[in-house]
N, C-alpha and C positions, 0 to 999 in steps of 0.2 A: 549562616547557611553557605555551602560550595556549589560553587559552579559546577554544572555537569561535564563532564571534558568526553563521552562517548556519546553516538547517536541510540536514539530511539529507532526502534526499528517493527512496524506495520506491516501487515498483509492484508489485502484486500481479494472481493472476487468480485466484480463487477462487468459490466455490459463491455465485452472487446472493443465495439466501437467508440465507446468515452474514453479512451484509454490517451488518447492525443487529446482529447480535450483537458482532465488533468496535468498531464504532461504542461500545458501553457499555462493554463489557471498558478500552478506549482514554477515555472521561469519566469513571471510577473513578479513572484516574490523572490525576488533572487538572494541565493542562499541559504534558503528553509527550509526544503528537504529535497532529495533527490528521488526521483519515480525510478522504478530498475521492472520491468515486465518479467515476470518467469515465466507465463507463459501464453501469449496471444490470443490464443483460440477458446482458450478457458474464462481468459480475463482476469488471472490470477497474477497480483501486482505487488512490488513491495516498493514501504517508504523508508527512506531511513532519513531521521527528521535529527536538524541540528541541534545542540544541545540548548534548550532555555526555546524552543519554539515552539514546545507540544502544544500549549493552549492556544498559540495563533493558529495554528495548521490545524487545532480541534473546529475552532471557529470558521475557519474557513471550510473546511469538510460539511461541517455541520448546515452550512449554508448552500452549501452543491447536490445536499445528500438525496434530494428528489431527482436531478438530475441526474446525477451520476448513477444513482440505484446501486452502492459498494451494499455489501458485510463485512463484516472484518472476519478474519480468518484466524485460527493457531496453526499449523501444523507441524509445531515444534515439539507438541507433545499429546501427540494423536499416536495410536499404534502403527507400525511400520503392517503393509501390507503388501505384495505386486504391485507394481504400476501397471494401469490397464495403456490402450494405445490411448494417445493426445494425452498422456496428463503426468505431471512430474511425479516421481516415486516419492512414495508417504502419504501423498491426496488424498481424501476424503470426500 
């Protein structure tokens, strides 16, 4: 089997306010994914997870996921529509 050499990459929509609380939860385990916000207000979040970590970061998700209250998201391949105000173009 080969090792992964790109990240995985996540989207989440979750509560804005937990959005720092991931952020720590995620620099505890240092080097297993990076949190990037696309957009604040929304609570729309991407992970791009190291190669070989998806099943720790699933576990640990998986144990936040009353907290945190995420979905996971696509919107890689949703139809392009306007962006309304607050929300990144392509959103749904």
């Amino acid at each position: 089997m080969s090792v992964p050499t790109n990240c995985t990459i996540h989207r989440f929509l979750m509560d804005p306010i937990q959005i720092h609380y991931l952020r720590f939860v995620l620099e505890a385990y240092e080097g297993m994914a990076i949190l990037s916000t696309i957009d604040r207000k929304l609570g729309l979040v991407q992970l791009n997870i190291a190669p070989g970590c998806e099943r720790d970061l699933d576990a640990i998700l998986h144990q936040e996921r009353k907290f945190l209250k995420y979905r996971p998201i696509d919107i890689e391949n949703r139809p392009e529509r306007p962006a309304r105000s607050g929300e990144p173009a392509g959103f749904m």
